[in-house]
N, C-alpha and C positions, 0 to 999 in steps of 0.2 A: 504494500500500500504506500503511495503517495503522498505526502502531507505538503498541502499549499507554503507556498515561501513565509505570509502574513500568518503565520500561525504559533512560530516560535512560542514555547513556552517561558514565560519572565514572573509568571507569579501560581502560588497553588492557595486554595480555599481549605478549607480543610471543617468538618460538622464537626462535633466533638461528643456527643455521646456512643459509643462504639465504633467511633472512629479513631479520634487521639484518647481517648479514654474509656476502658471496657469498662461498664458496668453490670453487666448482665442480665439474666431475668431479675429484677428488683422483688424483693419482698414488702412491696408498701404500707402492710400494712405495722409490718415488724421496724421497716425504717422511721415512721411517721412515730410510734410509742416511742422511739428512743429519744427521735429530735423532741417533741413532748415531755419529757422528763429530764432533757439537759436544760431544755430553754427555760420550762417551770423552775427547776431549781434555782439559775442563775438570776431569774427574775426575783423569787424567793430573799435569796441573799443580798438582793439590792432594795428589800423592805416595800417592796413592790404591789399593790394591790391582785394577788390573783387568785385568789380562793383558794378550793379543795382542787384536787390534780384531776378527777374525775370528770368533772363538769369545765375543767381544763381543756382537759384531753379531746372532748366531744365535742366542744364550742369551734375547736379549732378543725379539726377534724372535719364538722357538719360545713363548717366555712371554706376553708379548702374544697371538698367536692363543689359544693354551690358556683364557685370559681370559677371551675373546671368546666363547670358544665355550662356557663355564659361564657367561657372560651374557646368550644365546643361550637355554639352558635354563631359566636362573632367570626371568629375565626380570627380572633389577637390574641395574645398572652400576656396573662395582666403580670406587674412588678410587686413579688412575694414580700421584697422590702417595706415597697410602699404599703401595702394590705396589712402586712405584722403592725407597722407604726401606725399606720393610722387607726387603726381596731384597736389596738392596744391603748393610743391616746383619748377614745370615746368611752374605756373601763378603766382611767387615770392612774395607767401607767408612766413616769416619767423618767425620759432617758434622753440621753445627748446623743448625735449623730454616730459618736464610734460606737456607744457600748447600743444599739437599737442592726448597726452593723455587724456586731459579734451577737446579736440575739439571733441575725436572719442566720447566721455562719452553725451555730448552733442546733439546727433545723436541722442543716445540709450535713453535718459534720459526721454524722455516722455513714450515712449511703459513702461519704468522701472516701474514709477508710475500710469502706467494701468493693473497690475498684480499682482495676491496675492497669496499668501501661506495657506498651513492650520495652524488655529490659533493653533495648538498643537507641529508643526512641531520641537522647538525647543525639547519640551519633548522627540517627538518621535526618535529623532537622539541621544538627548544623553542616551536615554535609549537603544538604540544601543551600543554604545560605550560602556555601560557601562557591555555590556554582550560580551565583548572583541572580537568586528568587526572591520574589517578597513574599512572607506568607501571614497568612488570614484565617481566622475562624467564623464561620457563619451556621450560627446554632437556634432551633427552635427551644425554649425553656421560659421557665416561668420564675427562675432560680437568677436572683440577682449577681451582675459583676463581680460584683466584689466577693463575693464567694464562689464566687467559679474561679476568677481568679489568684484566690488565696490559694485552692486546691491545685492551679497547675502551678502555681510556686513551690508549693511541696514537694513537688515531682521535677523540679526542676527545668518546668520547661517554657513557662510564661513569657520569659525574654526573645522568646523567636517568633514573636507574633506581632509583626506591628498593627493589625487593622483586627480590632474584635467587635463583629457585631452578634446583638443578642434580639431574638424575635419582639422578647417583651416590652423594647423600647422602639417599635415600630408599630403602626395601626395592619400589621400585614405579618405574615411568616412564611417559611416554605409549602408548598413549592411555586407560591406565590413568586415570581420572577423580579418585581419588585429588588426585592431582600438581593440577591443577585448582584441586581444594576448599583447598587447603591454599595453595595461592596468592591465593586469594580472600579464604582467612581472615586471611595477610599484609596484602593489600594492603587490607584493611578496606571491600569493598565487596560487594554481593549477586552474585552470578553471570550475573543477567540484567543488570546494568548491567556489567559488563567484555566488553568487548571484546577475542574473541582475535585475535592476527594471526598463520601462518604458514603454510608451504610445502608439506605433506604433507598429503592428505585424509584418511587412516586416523589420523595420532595426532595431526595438528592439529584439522583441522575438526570432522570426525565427534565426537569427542567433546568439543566443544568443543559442536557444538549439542545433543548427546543431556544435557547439562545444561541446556541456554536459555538459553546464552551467544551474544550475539551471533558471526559469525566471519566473519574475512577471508582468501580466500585468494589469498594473493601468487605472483604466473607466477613458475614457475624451472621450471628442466630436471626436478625431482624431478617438476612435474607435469602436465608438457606430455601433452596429447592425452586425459587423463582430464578424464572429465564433473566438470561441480562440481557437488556434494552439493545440495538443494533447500535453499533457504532461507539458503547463505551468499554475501555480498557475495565482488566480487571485485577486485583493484587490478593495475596493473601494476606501478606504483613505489610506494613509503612516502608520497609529496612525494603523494600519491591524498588519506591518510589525512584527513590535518585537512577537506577538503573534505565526505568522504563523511561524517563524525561532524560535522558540523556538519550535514549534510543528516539524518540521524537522528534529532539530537534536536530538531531543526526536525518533524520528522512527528510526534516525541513530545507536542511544547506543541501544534500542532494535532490530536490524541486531543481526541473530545467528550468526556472523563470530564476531562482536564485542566483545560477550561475551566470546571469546577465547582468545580476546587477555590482 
């Protein structure tokens, strides 16, 4: 196959749940009593108005799904920060912007330490970088910045991301195309030169090529046993990546219109 001259690869997108970071089949109901009982406590300690942990648990719990399911219909995702603080400020909770930040962190912080990376994934991103990419994250979630990105600092891999976008801060998410564009306009490159990478065929790939982005889709459980889509690459590991984009834009400098110019 052929790959047009204008195609070069110079930047990759990358989803982040079972893409740069496995999490697997989630236990929701087991992750949600933990964050429930770290956040109650810490709230507890800081003489905080919050009752019995029971009527706790369920207020939060009944509010969460309600959420869910008006983001379900809308088809946005609302900001978990915003929703903790402001519920929280109407049953006169009060807390300063970090510690309302280390409450939302506290939610997420057990799922965080039920999830792992590949052990190469450092190598493989800076051996990206170092073959002059830009790289991006474009992620559907309802789970604020700041706690996503606490958790890829753990992991050591935050600093190779310059352009992070998060659904819940758009009126739009994948595979809304949208999300896409506006990551592209971030990351300062055409569409046909980014590269997508992630794990779901409908809100990764698919529109991911119905723009003429290239696209990668990476094996997880999300897509085991479905056909991949015509025309996208496919990887098992990240540690794939640097090989297959150098095999790319090796077909691109052999394009006959390249060697004209």
């Amino acid at each position: 196959m052929s790959i047009a001259p204008d195609k070069k690869i110079k930047a990759v997108l990358f989803d982040l749940g079972e893409t740069l970071v496995n999490f697997g089949k989630v236990r929701s109901l087991s992750i949600f009593g933990e964050g429930a009982r770290l956040s109650y406590d810490f709230l507890k300690s800081k003489g905080q108005p919050v009752g019995n942990f029971t009527y706790y648990f369920w207020r939060n719990l009944v509010s969460l799904h309600v959420c869910r399911w008006l983001s379900c219909i809308s088809g946005k995702d609302f900001d978990a920060l915003k929703l903790l603080s402001e519920s929280g400020a109407k049953k006169g909770i009060k807390l300063n912007d970090q510690e309302w930040g280390h409450f939302a962190w506290l939610w997420y912080e057990h799922l965080s330490k039920s999830s792992t990376i590949e052990p190469d994934i450092v190598e493989t991103l800076r051996a990206l970088k170092e073959m002059g990419l830009k790289l991006g994250i474009v992620s559907n979630t309802f789970v604020h910045g700041s706690s996503l990105e606490k958790h890829l600092e753990q992991f050591g891999i935050l600093e190779f991301f310059e352009v992070k976008f998060y659904s819940y801060q758009f009126e739009f998410r994948k595979p809304d195309v949208r999300i896409f564009i506006k990551a592209a306009d971030a990351i300062g490159e055409r569409l046909p030169n980014i590269l997508f990478v992630g794990d779901r065929i409908n809100k990764d790939i698919k529109p991911a090529l119905m723009l003429d982005m290239p696209a990668v889709l990476k094996e997880a459980y999300t897509n085991k046993g479905r056909k991949v889509p015509n025309g996208a690459y496919t990887i098992n590991k990240l540690s794939e990546l640097p090989g297959l984009i150098e095999e790319i834009n090796n077909e691109v400098k052999s394009h006959p219109a390249a060697e004209k110019k």
